[in-house]
N, C-alpha and C positions, 0 to 999 in steps of 0.2 A: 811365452805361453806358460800356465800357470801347470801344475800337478792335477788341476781337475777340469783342464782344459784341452777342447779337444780343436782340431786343426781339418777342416773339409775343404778338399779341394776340387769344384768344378770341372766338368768336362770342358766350360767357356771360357778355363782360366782363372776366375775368381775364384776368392778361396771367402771359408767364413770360420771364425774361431769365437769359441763358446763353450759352454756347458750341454751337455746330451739333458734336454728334458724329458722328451720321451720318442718312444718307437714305436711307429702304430706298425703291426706287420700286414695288417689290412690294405693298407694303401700301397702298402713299402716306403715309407716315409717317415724323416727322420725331424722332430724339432730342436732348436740350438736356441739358448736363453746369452742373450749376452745381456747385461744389466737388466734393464726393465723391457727391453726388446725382444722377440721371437722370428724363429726363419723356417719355414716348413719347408724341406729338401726330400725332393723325392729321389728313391735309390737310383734313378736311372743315369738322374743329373750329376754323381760322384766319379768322381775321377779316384781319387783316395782320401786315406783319412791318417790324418798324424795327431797324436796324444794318447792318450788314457784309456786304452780300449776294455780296459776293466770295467769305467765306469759306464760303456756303451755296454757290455756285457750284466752288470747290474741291472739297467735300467730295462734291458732284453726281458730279464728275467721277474721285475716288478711292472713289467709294462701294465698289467692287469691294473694293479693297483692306481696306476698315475691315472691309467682311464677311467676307474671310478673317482677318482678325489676327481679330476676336471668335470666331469657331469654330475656330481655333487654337489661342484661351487654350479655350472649352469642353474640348477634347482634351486638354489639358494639366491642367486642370482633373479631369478622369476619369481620367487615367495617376495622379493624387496620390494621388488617392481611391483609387485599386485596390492604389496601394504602401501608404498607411497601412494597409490594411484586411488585408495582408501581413504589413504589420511586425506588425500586432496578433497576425495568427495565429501571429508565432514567440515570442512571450511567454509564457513557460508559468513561473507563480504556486507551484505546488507543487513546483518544485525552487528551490536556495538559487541563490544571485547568482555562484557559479562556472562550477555546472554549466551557467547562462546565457549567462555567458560563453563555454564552449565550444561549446555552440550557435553562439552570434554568429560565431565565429571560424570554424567551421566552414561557416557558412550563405555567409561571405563567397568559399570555396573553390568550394562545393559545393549545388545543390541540398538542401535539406536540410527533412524538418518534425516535431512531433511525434504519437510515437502514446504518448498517456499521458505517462507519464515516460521514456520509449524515445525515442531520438535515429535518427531513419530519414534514411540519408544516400543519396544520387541512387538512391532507391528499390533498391538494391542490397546496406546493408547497416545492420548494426540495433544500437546502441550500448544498451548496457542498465546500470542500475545495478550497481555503483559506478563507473559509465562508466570503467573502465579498460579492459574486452578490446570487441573488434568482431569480429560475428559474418558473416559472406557471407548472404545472402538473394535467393533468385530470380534466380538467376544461372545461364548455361549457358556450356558446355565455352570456345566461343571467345572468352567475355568475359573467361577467367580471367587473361591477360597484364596488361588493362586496369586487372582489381578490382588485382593485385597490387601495381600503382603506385599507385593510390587510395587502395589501404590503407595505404602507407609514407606518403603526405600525410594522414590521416586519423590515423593513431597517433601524429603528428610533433603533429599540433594537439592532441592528448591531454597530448601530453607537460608 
């Protein structure tokens, strides 16, 4: 057993040796990190404990912290998952690897998704095959300054 390792020994005999990751005192439960593996023990289940009780004593006292960094990565975790699940919806299989590309190029500009094989850019204008013109969509009077620049940066990623 190393200096930063701690020795738990079960009321059922088993013992488990690790690192103290954290202490929830909520639950009364203890997690142990051995390599890439994890053991949630809960206080009832200890019989004792051999090691390093300084660094259970640390960890006592940063427990806050361990639990914000863990629901931090959760969140970060879920922001990955909602961009894959994005990126997957701009993927569209039935056009060739250009007109893909100007998607990409475009999505990087602009809001942008598909309806069918129609390229729908920040819901204002509708790119239709042979994606060379752009058409205005659901647009009113004072938007028209706005779309006009939109659409010189829209027909410029065509080009």
């Amino acid at each position: 057993m190393s200096d930063n390792n701690i020795k738990i020994q079960l009321k059922d005999g088993t013992s488990i040796e690790g690192t103290c990751f954290c202490i929830d005192k909520t639950s009364k439960s203890i997690v142990i990190q051995n390599d890439l593996n994890y053991k949630i023990i809960m206080a009832h289940q200890i019989s004792k404990i051999d090691g390093n009780l300084n660094e259970i004593n640390q960890v006592v006292n940063n427990s806050t912290l361990v639990t914000k960094s863990v629901i931090n990565i959760a969140k970060k975790e879920q922001q990955a998952q909602e961009n894959a699940e994005k990126q997957i919806e701009n993927i569209n299989t039935n056009v060739n690897s250009n007109i893909q590309t100007i998607f990409d190029k475009l999505t990087f500009i602009f809001p942008c998704k598909w309806d069918g094989n129609s390229i729908i850019v920040v819901d204002r204008f509708r790119i239709d095959e042979p994606y060379e013109e752009v058409v205005k969509i659901n647009t009113k009077q004072e938007e028209n300054e706005k779309d006009d620049e939109s659409l010189t940066r829209i027909l410029k990623t065509l080009q």
